[in-house]
NUFI-442497 format. One record per residue: residue number from 1; residue in three letters; x, y, z of N, C-alpha, C in turn. Coordinates in Angstrom, 1 decimal. Example, Ala and Ser with C-alpha at 12.3 -4.5 7.8 and 13.67 -1.06 7.14 Angstrom:
// residues 2
+-----+--------+--------+--------+--------+--------+--------+--------+--------+--------+--------+
| num | residu |    n_X |    n_Y |    n_Z |   ca_X |   ca_Y |   ca_Z |    c_X |    c_Y |    c_Z |
+-----+--------+--------+--------+--------+--------+--------+--------+--------+--------+--------+
|   1 |    ala |   13.2 |   -5.7 |    7.8 |   12.3 |   -4.5 |    7.8 |   13.2 |   -3.3 |    7.8 |
|   2 |    ser |   12.8 |   -2.2 |    7.1 |   13.7 |   -1.1 |    7.1 |   12.9 |    0.0 |    7.9 |
+-----+--------+--------+--------+--------+--------+--------+--------+--------+--------+--------+
***
This chain:
// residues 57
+-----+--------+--------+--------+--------+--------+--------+--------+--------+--------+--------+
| num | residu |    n_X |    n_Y |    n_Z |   ca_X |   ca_Y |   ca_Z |    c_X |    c_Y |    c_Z |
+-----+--------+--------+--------+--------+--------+--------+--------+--------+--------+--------+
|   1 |    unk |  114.3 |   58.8 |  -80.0 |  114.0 |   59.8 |  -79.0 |  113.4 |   59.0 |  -77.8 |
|   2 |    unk |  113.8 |   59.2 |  -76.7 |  113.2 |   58.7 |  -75.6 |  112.0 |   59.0 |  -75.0 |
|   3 |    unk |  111.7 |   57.9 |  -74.2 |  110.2 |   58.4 |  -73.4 |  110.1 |   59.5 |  -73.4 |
|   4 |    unk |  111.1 |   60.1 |  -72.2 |  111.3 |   61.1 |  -71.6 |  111.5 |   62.5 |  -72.5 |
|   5 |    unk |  112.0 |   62.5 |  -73.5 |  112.0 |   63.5 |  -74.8 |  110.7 |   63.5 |  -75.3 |
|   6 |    unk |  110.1 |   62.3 |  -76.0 |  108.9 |   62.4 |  -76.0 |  107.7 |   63.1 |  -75.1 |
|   7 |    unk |  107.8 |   62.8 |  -74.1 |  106.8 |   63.6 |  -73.1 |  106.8 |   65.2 |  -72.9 |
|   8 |    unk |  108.0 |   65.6 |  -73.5 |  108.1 |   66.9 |  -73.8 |  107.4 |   67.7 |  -75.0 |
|   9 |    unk |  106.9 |   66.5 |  -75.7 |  105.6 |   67.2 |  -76.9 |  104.3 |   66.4 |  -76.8 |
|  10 |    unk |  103.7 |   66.6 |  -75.8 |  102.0 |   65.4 |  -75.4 |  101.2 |   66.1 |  -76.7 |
|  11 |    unk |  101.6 |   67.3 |  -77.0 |  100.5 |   67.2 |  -78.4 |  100.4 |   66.5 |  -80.1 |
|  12 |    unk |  101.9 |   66.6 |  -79.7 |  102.1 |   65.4 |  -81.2 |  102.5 |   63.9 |  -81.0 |
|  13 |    unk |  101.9 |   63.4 |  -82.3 |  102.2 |   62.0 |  -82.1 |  103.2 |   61.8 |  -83.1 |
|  14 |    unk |  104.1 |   60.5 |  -82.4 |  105.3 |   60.0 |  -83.1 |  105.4 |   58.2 |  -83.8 |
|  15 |    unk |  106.1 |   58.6 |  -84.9 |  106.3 |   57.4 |  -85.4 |  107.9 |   57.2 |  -85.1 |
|  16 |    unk |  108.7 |   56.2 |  -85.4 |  110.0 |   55.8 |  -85.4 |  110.2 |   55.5 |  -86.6 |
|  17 |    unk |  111.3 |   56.2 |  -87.6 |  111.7 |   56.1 |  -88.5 |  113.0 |   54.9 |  -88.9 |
|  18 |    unk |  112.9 |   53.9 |  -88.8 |  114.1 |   52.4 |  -88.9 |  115.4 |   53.0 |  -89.8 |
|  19 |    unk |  115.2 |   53.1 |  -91.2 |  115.9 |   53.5 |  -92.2 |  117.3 |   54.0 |  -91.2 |
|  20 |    unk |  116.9 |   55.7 |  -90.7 |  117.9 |   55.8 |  -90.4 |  117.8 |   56.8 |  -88.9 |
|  21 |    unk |  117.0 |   55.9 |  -87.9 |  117.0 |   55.9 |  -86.3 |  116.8 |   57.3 |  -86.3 |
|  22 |    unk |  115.3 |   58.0 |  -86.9 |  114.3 |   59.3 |  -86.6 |  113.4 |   59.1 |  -86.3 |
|  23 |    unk |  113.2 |   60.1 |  -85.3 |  111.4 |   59.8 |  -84.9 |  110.9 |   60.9 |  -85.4 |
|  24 |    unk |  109.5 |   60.5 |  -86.0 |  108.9 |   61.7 |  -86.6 |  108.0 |   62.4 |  -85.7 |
|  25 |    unk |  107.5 |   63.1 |  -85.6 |  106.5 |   64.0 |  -84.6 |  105.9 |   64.7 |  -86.0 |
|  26 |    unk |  104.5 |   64.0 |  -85.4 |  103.6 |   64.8 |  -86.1 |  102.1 |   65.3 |  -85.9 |
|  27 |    unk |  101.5 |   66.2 |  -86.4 |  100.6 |   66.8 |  -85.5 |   99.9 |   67.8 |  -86.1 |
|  28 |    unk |   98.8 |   68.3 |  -85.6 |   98.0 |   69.9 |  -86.3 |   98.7 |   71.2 |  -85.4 |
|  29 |    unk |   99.1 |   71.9 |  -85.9 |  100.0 |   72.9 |  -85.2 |   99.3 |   73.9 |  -85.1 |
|  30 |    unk |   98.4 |   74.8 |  -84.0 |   97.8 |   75.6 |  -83.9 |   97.9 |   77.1 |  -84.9 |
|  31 |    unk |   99.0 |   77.3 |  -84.5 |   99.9 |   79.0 |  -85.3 |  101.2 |   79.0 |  -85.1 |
|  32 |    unk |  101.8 |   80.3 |  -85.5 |  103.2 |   80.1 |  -85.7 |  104.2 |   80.2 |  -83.6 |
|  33 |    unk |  103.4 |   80.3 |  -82.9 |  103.5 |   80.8 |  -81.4 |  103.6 |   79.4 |  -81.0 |
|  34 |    unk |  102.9 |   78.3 |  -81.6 |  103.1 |   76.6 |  -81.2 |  104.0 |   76.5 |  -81.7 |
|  35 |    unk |  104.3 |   76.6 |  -83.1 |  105.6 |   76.2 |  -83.9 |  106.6 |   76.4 |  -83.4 |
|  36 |    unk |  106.5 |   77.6 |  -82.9 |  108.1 |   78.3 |  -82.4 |  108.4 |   77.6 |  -81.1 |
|  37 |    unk |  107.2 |   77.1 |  -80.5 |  107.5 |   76.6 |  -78.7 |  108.0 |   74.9 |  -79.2 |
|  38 |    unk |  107.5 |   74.5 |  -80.0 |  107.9 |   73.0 |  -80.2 |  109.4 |   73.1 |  -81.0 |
|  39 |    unk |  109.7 |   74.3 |  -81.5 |  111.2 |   74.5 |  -82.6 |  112.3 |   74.3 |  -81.1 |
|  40 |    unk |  111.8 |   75.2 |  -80.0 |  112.9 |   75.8 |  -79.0 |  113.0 |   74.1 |  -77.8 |
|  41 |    unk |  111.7 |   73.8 |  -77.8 |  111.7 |   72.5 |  -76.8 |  112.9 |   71.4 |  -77.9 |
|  42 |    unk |  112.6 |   71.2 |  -79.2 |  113.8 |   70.3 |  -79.8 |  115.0 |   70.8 |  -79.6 |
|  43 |    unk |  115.2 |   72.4 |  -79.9 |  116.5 |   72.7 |  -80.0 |  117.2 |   73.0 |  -78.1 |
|  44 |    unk |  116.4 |   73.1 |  -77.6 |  116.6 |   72.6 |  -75.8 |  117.1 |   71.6 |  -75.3 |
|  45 |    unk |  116.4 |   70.4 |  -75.9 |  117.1 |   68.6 |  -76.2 |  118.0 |   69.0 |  -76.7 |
|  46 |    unk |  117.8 |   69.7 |  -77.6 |  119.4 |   69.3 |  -78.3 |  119.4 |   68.5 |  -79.5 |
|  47 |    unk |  117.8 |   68.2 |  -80.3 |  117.9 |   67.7 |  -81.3 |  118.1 |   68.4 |  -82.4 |
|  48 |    unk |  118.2 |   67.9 |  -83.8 |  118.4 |   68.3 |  -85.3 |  117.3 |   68.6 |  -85.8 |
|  49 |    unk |  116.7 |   69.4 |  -86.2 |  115.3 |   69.3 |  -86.9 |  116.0 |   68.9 |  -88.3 |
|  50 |    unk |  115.4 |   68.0 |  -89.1 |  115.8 |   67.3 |  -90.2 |  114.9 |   67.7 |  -91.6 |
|  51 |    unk |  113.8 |   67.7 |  -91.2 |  112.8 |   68.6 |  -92.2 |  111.3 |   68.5 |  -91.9 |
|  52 |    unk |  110.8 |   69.7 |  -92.1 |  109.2 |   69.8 |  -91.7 |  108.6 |   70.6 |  -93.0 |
|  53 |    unk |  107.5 |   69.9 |  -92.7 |  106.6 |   70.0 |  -93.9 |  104.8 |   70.2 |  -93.5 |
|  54 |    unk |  104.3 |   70.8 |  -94.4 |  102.9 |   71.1 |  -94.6 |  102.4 |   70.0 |  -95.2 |
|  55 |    unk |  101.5 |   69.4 |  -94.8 |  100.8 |   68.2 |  -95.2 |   99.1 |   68.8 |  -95.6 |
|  56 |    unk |   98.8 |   69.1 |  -96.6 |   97.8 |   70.0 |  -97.2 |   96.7 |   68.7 |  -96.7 |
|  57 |    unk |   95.5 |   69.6 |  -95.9 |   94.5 |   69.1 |  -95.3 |   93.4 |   68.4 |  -96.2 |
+-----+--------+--------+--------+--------+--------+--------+--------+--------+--------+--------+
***
């Protein structure tokens, strides 16, 4: 993902996935009204969402 893709989500932070060229975005997600605005900004790029998950606190 690029700079420029990246700066499209300043609230999550990303790692780069090597294996097989994904960056992960990850982050505390307010409610389902953030989720859905960060689902539409990827699917606006034009990326794949690949899988998301709850990471129990």
């Amino acid at each position: 993902m690029s700079d420029s893709a990246l700066a499209a989500f300043p609230e999550l932070d990303h790692a780069v996935g090597a294996e097989h060229a994904t960056t992960i975005l990850l982050g505390r997600v307010a409610d389902r009204i953030v989720m859905r605005s960060i689902l539409t900004r990827l699917g606006n790029l034009g990326f794949t969402l690949l899988e998301m998950r709850r990471i129990p606190e």
